[in-house]
C-alpha positions in Angstrom: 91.3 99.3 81.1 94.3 100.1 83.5 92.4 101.9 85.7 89.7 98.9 86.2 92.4 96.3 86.5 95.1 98.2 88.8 92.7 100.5 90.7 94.6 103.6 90.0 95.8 105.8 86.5 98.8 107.8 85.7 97.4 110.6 83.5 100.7 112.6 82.0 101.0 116.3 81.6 97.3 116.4 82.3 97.4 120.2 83.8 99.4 123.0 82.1 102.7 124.1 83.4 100.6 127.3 84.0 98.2 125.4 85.7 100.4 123.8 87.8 102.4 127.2 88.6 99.2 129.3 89.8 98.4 126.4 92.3 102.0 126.1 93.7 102.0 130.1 93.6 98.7 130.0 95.6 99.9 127.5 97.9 103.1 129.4 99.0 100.7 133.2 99.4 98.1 130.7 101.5 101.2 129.5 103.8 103.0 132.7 104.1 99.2 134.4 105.0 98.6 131.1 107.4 98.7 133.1 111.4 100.2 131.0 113.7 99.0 133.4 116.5 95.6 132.5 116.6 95.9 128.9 115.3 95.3 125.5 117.8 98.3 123.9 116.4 96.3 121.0 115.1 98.7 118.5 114.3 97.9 115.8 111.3 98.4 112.3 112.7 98.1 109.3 110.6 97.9 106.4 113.1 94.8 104.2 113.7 95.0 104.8 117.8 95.8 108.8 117.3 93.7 110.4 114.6 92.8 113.7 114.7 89.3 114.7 115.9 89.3 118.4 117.6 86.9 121.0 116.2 89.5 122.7 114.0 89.8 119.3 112.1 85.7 118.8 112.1 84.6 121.7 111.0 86.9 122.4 108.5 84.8 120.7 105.5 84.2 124.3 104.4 87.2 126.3 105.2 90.9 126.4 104.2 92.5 125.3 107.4 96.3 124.3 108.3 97.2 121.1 109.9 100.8 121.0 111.2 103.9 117.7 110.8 104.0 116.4 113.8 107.8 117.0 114.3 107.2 120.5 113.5 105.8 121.2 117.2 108.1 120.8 120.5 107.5 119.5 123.7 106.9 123.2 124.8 103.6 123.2 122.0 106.3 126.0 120.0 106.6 125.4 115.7 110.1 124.5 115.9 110.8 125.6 112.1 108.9 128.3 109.8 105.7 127.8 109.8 105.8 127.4 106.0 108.1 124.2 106.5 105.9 123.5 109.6 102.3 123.0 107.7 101.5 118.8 106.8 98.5 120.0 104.7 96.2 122.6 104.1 92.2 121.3 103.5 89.7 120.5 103.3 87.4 123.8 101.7 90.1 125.0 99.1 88.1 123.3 96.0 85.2 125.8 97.4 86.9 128.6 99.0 89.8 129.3 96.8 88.9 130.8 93.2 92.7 129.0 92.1 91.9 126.0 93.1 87.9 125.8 92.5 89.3 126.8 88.6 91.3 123.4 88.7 88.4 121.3 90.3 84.9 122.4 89.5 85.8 124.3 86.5 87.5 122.5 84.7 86.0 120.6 81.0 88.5 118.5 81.1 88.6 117.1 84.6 84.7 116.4 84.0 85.8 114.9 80.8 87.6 112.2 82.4 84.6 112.0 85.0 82.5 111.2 82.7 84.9 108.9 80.6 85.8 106.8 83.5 81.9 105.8 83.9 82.5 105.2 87.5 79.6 108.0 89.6 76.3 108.4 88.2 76.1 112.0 89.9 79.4 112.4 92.1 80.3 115.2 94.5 83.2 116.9 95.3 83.2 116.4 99.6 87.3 117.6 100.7 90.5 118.9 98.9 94.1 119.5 100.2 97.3 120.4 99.3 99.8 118.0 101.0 103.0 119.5 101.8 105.7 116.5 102.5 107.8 118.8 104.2 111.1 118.1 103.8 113.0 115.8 106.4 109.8 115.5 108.3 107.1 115.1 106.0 105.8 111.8 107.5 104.8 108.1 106.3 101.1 107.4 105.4 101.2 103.4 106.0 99.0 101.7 103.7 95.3 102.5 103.8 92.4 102.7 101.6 90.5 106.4 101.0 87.2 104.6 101.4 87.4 103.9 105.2 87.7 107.5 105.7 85.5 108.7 103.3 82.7 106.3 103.4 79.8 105.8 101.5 77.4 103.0 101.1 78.0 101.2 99.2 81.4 102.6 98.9 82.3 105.2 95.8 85.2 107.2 97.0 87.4 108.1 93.8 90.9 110.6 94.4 92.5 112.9 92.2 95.8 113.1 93.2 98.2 116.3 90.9 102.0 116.5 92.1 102.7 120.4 91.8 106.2 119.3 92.1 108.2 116.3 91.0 107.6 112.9 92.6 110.2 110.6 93.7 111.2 108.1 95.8 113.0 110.3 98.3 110.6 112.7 99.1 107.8 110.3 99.1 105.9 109.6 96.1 102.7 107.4 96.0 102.9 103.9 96.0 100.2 101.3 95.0 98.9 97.4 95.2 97.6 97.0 92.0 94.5 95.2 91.8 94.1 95.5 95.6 90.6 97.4 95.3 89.3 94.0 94.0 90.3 92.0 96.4 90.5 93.8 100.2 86.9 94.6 101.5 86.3 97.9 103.4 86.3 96.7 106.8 85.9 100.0 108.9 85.1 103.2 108.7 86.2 106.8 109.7 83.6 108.3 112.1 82.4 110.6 114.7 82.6 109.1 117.9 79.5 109.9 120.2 81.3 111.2 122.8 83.3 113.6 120.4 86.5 112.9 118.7 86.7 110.6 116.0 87.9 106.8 116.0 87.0 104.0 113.8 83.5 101.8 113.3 84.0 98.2 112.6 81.8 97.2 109.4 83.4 93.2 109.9 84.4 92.2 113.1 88.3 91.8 113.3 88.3 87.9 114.2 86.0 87.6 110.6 87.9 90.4 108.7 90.2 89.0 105.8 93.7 90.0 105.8 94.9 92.7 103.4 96.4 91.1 100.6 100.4 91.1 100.1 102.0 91.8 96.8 105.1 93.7 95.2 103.9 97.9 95.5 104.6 99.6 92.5 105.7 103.2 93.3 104.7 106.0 90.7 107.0 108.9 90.7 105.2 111.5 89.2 105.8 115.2 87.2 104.2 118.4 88.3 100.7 118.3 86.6 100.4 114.8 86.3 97.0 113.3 87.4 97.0 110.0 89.2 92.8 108.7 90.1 92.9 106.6 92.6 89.9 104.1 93.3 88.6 104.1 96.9 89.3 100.8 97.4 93.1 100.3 96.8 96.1 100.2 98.5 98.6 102.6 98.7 100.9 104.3 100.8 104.2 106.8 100.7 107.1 107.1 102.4 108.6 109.9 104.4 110.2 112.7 103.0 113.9 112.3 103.4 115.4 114.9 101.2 115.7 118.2 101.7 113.0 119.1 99.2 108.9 119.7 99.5 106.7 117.5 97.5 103.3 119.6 97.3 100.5 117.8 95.7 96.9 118.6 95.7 94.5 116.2 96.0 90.4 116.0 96.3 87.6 113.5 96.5 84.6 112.9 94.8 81.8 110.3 96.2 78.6 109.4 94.5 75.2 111.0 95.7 71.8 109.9 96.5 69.9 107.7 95.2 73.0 105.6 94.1 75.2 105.8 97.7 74.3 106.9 101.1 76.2 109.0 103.0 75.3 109.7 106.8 75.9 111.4 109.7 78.6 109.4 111.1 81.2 110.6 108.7 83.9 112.9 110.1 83.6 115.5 107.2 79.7 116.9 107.3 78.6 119.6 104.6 76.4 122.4 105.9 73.4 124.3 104.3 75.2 127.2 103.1 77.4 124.5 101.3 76.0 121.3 100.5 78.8 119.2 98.1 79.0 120.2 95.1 77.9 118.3 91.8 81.0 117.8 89.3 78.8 117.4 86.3 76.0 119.2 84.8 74.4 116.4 83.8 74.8 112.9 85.6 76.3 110.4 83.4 73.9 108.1 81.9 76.1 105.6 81.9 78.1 103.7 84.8 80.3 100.4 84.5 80.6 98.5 87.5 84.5 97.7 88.8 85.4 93.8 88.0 82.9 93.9 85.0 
């Protein structure tokens, strides 16, 4: 199977174009409703030493938040542009909060179809969704990473599902992957709170001992609005930055297995609360799950 061998699948045409148009439609009412006025002006950062880790960013589990490019904001701490070409991504509640996108997610027979065809969670959750923005000119890089260090369980289970609501391509920054890299780099750290508030990064194998990622040809999948790409939580992949002078919106969420079969503590940056625990993507769990590599 493709997905078992590469660590990630290219499902075609998997949403509607209606689908796809009342998700891009919601998107655009959710950035021209966004108020600037009252917002921190969070900005998304994707390096290792710079993460974000304010309150905005840690609490936002639950809500539909806006996290900002960080070109987008001047010296002065002014949005330089619109705010609607200003906004990185919008997360991480929007599979809970938003009926349009809680439709696509939790509601949908055929995304727990594949769930349950892939025979990867016994029980999984859904913990964060986003819409991505790529802004164009500044949408930034994402360098290569793995979802599973940021959205850790143990033993690890994170699985994407990745939808372009527009097309994919090289210049405005489509996913690329290392196939067959969730077989062979470990998860060496992990995404936490740090105790004196922020968040940074726990070692799980100390550096000097940690193997290096492995090196390969990436293969870079340019996509079509409602395609579905699953993405295991162990792979490699990255994009580029957004050089043309078009957006590349894409919503994404994560699903994670639940107890007994994984752990997941109080460390991790994303917490659920009581008034919304994570919820379960399948009525019933699947009775049957096939580990990766056998």
């Amino acid at each position: 199977m493709k997905f078992r061998r590469d660590g990630y699948l290219r499902l075609p045409s998997f949403l509607e174009p209606d689908e796809v148009e009342a998700l891009l439609t919601r998107t655009k009412q959710l950035l021209d409703n966004f108020s600037v006025e009252d917002h921190p002006l969070t900005k998304f950062t994707t390096g290792d030493d710079n993460h974000v880790g304010d309150e905005y960013f840690l609490t936002s589990g639950d809500k539909i938040r806006f996290f900002l490019e960080e070109d987008a904001v001047d010296k002065d701490g002014k949005l330089n542009r619109p705010k609607q070409r200003a906004v990185n991504k919008i997360g991480h509640g929007l599979h809970e909060q938003d009926e349009v996108f809680r439709k696509v997610t939790l509601e949908n027979e055929k995304m727990k179809s594949v769930v349950r065809d892939l025979q990867f969670h016994h029980d999984p959750v859904a913990l964060q969704s986003m819409v991505i923005c790529k802004q164009p000119h500044i949408g930034g890089k994402v360098p290569e990473h793995n979802d599973s260090t940021f959205l850790y369980t143990n033993p690890p289970s994170a699985l994407g599902f990745w939808i372009p609501l527009e097309k994919c391509t090289p210049e405005n920054g489509a996913l690329s992957f290392l196939p067959g890299s969730h077989l062979t780099a470990p998860i060496t750290k992990r995404f936490v709170r740090m105790s004196g508030g922020g968040t940074g990064f726990e070692q799980l194998i100390p550096p000097e001992e940690a193997p290096k990622n492995p090196e390969g040809k990436y293969i870079l999948e340019a996509c079509m609005p409602g395609d579905l790409v699953i993405i295991h939580g162990s792979v490699l992949h990255k994009s580029e930055r957004n050089t043309s002078p078009h957006t590349r919106f894409a919503y994404t969420f994560h699903m994670i297995e639940s107890p007994p079969y994984a752990e997941y503590d109080a460390k991790n940056w994303l917490q659920p609360t009581p008034e919304t625990p994570f919820p379960h993507i399948l009525d019933t769990p699947n009775p049957t799950v096939v580990p990766i590599g056998a």
